[in-house]
C-alpha positions in Angstrom: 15.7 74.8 96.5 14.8 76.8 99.7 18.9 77.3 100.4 20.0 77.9 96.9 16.9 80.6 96.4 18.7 81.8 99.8 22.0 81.7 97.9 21.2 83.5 94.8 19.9 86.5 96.4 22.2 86.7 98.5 24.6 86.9 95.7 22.1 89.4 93.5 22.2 91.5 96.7 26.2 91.7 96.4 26.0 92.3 93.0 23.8 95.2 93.2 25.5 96.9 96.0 28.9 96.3 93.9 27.4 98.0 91.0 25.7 100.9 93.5 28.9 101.9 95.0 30.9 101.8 91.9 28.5 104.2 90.2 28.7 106.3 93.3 32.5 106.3 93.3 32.3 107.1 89.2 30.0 110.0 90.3 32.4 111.2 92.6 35.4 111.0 90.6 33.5 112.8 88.0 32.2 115.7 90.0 35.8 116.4 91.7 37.8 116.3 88.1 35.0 118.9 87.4 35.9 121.1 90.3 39.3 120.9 89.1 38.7 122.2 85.5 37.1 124.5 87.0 39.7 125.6 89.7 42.4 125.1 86.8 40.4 127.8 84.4 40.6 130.2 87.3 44.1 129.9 88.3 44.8 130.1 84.1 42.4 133.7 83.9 44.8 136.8 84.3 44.8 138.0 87.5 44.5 141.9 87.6 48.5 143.1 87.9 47.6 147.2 87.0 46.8 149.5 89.1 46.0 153.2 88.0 44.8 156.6 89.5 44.0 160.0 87.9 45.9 163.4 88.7 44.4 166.7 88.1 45.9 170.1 88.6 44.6 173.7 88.3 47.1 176.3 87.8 47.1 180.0 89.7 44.8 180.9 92.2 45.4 184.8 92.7 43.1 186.5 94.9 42.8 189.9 94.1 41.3 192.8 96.1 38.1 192.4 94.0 37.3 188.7 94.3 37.7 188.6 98.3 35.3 191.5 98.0 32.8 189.7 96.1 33.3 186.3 98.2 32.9 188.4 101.8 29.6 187.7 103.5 28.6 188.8 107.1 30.4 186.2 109.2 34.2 186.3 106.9 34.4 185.2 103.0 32.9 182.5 101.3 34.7 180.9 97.8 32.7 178.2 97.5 30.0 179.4 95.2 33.2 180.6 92.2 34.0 177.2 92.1 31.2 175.3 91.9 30.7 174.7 88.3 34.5 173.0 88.1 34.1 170.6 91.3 32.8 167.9 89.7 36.4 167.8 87.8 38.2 168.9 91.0 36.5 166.1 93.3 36.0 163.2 90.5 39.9 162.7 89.9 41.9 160.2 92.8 44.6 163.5 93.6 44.2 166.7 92.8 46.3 169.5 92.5 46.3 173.3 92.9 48.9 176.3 93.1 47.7 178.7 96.0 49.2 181.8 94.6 48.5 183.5 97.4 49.0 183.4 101.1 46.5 182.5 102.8 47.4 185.0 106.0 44.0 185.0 107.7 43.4 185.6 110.9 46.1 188.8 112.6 47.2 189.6 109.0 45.1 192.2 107.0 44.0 191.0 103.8 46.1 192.6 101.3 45.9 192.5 97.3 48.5 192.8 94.6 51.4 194.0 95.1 51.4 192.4 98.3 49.0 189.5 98.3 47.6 187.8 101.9 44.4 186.3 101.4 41.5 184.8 103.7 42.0 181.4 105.1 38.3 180.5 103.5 39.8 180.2 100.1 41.9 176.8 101.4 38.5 175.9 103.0 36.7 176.7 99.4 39.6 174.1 97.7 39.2 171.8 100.1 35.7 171.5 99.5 36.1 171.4 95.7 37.8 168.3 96.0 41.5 169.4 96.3 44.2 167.6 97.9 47.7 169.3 97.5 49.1 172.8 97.3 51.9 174.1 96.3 52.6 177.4 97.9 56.2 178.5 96.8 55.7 181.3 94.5 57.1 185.0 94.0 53.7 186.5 96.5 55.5 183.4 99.1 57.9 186.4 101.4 55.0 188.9 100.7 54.2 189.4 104.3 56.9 187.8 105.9 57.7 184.6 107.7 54.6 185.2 110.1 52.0 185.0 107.2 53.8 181.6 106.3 53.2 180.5 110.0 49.4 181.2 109.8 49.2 179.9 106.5 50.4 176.3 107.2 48.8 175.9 110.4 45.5 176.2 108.8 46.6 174.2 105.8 47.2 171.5 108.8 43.8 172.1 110.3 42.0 171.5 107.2 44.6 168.3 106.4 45.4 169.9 103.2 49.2 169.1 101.9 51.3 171.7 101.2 54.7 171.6 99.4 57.5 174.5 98.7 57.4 176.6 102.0 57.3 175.5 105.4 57.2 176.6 109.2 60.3 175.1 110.0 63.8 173.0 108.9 61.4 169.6 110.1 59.1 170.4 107.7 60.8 171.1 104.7 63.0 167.7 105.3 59.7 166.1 105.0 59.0 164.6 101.9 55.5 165.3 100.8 54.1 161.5 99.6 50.5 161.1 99.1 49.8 157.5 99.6 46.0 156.6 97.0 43.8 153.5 98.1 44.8 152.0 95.0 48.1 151.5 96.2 50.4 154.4 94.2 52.0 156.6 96.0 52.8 160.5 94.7 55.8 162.3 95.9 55.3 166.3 95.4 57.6 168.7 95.0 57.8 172.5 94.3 60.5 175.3 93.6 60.1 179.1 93.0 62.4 181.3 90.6 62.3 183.9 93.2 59.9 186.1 95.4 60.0 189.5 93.8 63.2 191.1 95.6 61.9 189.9 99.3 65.4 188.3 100.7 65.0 185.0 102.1 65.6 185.2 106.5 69.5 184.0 107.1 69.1 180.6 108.4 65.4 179.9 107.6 66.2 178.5 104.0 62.9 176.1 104.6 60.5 179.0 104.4 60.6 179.2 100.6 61.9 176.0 98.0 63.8 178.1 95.6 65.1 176.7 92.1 68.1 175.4 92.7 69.2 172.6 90.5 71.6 170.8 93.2 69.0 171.2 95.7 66.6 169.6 93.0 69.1 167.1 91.8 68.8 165.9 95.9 65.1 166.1 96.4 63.9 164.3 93.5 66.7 161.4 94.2 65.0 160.8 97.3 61.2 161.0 96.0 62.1 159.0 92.7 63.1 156.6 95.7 60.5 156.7 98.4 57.7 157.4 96.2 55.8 155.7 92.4 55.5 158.8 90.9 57.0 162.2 91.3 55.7 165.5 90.4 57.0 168.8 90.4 55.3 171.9 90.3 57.7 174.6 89.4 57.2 178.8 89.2 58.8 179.8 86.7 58.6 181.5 83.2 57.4 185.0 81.8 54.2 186.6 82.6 52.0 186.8 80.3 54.1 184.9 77.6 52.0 182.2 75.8 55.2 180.4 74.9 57.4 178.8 77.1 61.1 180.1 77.3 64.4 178.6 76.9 65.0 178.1 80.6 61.6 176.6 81.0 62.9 174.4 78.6 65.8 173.6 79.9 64.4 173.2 83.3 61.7 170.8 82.4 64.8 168.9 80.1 66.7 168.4 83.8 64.0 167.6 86.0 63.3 164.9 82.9 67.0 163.9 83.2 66.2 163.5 87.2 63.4 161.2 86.8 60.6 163.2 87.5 57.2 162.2 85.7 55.1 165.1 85.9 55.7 169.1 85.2 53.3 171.4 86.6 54.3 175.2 85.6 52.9 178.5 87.0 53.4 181.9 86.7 53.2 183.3 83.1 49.1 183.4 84.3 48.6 182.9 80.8 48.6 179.2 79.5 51.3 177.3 77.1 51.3 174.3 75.6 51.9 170.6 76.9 54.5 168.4 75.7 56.2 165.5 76.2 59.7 166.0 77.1 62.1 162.6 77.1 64.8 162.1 79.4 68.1 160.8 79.6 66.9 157.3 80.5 64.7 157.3 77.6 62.0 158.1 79.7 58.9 160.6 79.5 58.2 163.1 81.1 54.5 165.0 81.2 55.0 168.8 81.1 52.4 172.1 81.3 54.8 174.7 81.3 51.9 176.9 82.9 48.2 176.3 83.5 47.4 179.3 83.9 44.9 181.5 86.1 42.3 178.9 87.3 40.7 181.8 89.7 41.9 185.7 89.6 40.5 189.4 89.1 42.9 189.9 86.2 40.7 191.8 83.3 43.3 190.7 79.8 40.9 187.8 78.0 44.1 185.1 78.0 44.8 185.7 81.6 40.9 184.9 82.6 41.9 181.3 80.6 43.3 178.2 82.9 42.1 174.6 82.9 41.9 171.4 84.6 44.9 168.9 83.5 44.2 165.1 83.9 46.5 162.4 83.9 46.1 158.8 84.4 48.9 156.8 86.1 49.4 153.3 85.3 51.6 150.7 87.7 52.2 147.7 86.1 52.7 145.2 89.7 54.2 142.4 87.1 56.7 144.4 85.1 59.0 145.1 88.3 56.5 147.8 89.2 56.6 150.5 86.2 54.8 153.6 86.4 53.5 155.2 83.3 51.7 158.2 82.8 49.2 158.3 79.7 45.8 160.2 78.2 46.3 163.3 78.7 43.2 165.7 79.0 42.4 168.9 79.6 39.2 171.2 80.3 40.0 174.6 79.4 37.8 177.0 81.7 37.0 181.1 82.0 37.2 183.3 84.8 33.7 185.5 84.3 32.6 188.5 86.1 29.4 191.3 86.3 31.4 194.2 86.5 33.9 192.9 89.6 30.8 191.0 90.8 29.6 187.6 90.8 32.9 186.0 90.0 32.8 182.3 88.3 35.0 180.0 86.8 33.2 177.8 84.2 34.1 175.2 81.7 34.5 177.0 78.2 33.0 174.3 76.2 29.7 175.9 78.0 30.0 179.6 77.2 27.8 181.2 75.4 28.3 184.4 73.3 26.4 185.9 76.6 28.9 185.6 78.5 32.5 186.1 75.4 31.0 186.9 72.1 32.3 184.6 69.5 32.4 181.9 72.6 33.6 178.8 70.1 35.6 180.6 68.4 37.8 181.5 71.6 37.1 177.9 72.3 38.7 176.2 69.5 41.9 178.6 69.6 42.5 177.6 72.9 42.3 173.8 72.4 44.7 174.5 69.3 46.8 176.0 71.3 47.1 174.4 74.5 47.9 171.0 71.9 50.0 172.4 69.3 52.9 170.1 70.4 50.4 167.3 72.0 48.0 166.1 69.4 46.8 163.1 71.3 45.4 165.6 73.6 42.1 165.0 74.9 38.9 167.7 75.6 37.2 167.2 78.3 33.8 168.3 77.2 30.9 166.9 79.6 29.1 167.8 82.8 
């Protein structure tokens, strides 16, 4: 009795051990097939494949006699303070754009007002504190003092690591292409041509001082940033001044540069603004264009030429779809150049004018914004602090 007492819990032992393991092994099974549902649900979400950025550009900054005036202080000029109500939507967007109008001459170079503009180096110190990143500099004011206020210019535009495009202090740096490379991995190739600079002949040989329209030249440039770079914009100085419609050979401009590839148009010198639009090219592709934005800061007294803006783009690459760029939503912030009387310059949005500051405020408003989108009607308003 003793040996088969012995016997059956011996075998009761077994059996229990058996019956342990197995439900251990069960448990195990069950707990890995879990972590591979679980695995398997993550590997089925959609992995994020689009990348985008936003693009904002201002149009003419033309520093007349009376705004340097107002922005002197004791120790040189200071910008900064005409600005500030617009940096939040100079700083906020990934790139952003402006068109120095002027030279910024500075230091050995008098600082000289229309007809012959050269303007303190502070106002590329007051961009780049508002959040800018590029400038184009090719305009007709580019030759106004000569090859030696380009020199001064670009040097500071180098100490502040500001990019410039369309005139340069040598052949090196014109065969540079400009390519702003964002965190979010799209890269922007920038490129700007002038229709001319008011007479001033161009030094023999130094072709790289001044990008001036030339379709060939174009036809090569853009090849190579359509190439290099995701996106390609291309701010060009052309048009009438003071025309509130763009002209046939904007037109037809902005139709070839579409043809070329490019994606965005950014026009200047009418220092009045025209309307957006949507210009398709030979590919079937689209093409963004402002055929001009306008004064963003001048001492120019007509009411339409104290009206610029702040365009916004976003930029979509698609890292699935073979890379494709698109550029959609549109927006726009129209803003006012206001002044006391050639004092206390400011540029503010115009959503936040009161009749203070331009009787019938709204009024103006809502003619602008019909205006500006006569051609765009998705448009958007930007029309928040």
């Amino acid at each position: 009795m003793k040996r088969t007492s012995l016997l059956l819990g011996v075998v009761c032992i077994f059996l229990v051990t058996a019956c342990t393991n197995q439900d251990d092994t069960l448990e195990y099974d069950k707990e890995m097939k879990r972590h591979s549902l679980i695995s398997s649900a993550y590997e089925e979400k959609d992995v994020p494949t689009k990348k985008q950025i936003t693009l904002a550009a201002v149009g003419d900054m033309l520093i007349h006699d009376r705004v340097y005036r107002d922005a002197q202080t004791e120790d040189g000029y200071d910008f900064k303070p005409m600005l500030k109500e617009v940096k939040p939507y100079l700083d906020h967007p990934t790139v952003t754009f402006a068109n120095q109008e002027t030279m910024i001459g500075g230091d050995g170079l008098p600082v000289a007002s229309y007809p012959s503009f050269n303007s303190p180096v502070e106002v590329g110190d007051a961009l780049k504190h508002m959040g800018v990143d590029v400038v184009s500099i090719a305009n007709n004011h580019t030759l106004d003092h000569g090859e030696v206020a380009i020199q001064h210019a670009t040097r500071h535009w180098n100490e502040i690591d500001m990019m410039y495009v369309g005139a340069h202090k040598d052949k090196k740096d014109r065969n540079e292409l400009r390519i702003y490379n964002t965190e979010e991995g799209i890269s922007v190739a920038f490129l700007a041509y002038t229709y001319g600079t008011n007479g001033i002949p161009v030094p023999d040989g130094k072709d790289y001082l001044v990008n001036l329209i030339n379709r060939k030249q174009m036809k090569q440039d853009i090849a190579e940033a359509t190439e290099r770079a995701d996106v390609v914009v291309l701010s060009l100085h052309f048009g009438k001044e003071y025309k509130r419609m763009p002209s046939k050979e904007q037109k037809s401009l902005a139709q070839f540069a579409a043809d070329q590839g490019v994606d965005v148009i950014l026009g200047h010198h009418p220092h009045v603004l025209q309307p957006v639009d949507w210009v398709e090219g030979a590919e079937g592709n689209k093409t963004f264009v402002a055929y001009s934005l306008g004064n963003f800061l001048s001492g120019q007294y007509d009411h339409y030429r104290r009206i610029g803006g702040v365009l916004q783009l976003t930029i979509v690459k698609d890292e699935q779809d073979q890379g494709v760029v698109e550029v959609t939503s549109p927006k726009f912030l129209p803003t006012y150049v206001k002044d006391d009387q050639e004092n206390d310059y400011r540029v503010l949005p115009m959503f936040s004018l009161s009749n203070d500051i331009l009787p019938d405020a709204k009024e103006h408003y809502e003619k602008i914004k019909n205006h500006i989108a006569q051609w765009t009607p998705e448009l958007e308003f930007i029309e928040e602090k």
